[in-house]
Every structure is written in C-alpha cells, then in structure tokens.
C-alpha positions in Angstrom: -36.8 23.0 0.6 -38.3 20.9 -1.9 -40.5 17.6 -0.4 -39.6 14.3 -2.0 -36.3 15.4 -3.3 -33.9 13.1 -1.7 -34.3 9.2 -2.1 -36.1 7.1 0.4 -32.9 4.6 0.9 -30.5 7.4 1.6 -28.5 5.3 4.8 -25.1 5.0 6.1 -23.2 2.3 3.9 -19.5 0.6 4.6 -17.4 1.0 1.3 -14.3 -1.8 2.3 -10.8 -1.2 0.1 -10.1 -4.8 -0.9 -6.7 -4.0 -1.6 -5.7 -2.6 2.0 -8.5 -3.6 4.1 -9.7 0.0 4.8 -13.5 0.3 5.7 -15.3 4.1 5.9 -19.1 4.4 6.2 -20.7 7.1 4.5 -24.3 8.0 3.6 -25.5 6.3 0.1 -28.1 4.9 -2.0 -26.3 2.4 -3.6 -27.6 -1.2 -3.8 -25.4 -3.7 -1.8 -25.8 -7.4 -1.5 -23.6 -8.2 1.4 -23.8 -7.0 4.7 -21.1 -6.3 7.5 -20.9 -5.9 11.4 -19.5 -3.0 13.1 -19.6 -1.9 16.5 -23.0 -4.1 17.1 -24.4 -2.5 13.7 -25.4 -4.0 10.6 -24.9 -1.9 7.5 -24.8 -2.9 3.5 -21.1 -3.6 2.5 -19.6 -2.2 -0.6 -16.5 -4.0 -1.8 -13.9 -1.6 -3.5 -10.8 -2.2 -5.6 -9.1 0.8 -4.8 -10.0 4.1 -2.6 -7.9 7.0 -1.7 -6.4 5.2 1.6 -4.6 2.7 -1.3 -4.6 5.9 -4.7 -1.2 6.5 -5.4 -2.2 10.4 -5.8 -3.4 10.3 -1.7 -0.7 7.9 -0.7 2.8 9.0 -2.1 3.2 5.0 -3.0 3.4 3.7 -6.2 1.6 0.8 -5.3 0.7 -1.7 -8.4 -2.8 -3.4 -7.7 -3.2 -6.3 -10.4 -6.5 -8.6 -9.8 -7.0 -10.3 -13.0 -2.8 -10.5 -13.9 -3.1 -8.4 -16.4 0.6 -7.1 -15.5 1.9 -10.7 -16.3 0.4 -11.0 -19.6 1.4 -7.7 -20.9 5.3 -8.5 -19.5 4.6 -12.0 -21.2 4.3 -10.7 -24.5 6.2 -7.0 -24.2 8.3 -7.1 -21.4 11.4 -8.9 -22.8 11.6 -6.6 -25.9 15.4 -4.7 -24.8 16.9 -8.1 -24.6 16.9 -9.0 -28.1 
C-alpha cells in the first residue's frame, strides 16, 4: 500500500438525525464543532436533517420534514387554488 494516503484525522464521528433522534458513529474526516458523550466517550457530533433511519425510500413512511416552513408558504400562496 501506498504511505500517506489516507488523512491524518480519519476518527470515529457521531452523525445525530435531528429529525428522529437517531445517532450512528462511523469513521470520518469531517470537521465538527460540537461534541457528544457516549458510553464514557467523547467523539465530534455531526447534526443531520435527515438519514436513512428518517428517508422515505429506507422507511416505507412518507414522512414530511419542514424546518424553515417552507410547506406553509407554498400552501399560502398555491394551496387554495381548487376552491375558486
């Protein structure tokens, strides 16, 4: 194998579903500013908006996620269009 190929911070990372509450660890380089407790282990916390324990496609739910009520606005100005 090739020296120096992989990245220095390669570590085990929490990735947390904020929709559900789900956490996972895997192994990532990614850059995290919070951290989080687990089992007596602290580990860089990557907050999520949706992963597949909340996906439709890996669920079976059709589950609509709105964080910034995007939903409302567009059924504010479309949604009452039939009643006319």
């Amino acid at each position: 194998m090739k020296k120096d190929l992989h990245p220095d911070n390669y570590r085990p990372v929490v990735f947390k579903d904020m929709s559900n509450d789900e956490i996972f660890i895997s192994r990532s380089t990614i850059n995290a500013r919070e951290t989080i407790e687990i089992d007596g282990v602290t580990y860089p916390l990557v907050k999520l908006e949706i992963t597949s324990a909340s996906h439709p496609f890996y669920t079976g739910k059709q589950k609509l996620v709105d964080t910034a009520g995007r939903v409302d606005k567009f059924m504010s100005r479309y949604g009452n269009r039939k009643k006319k």
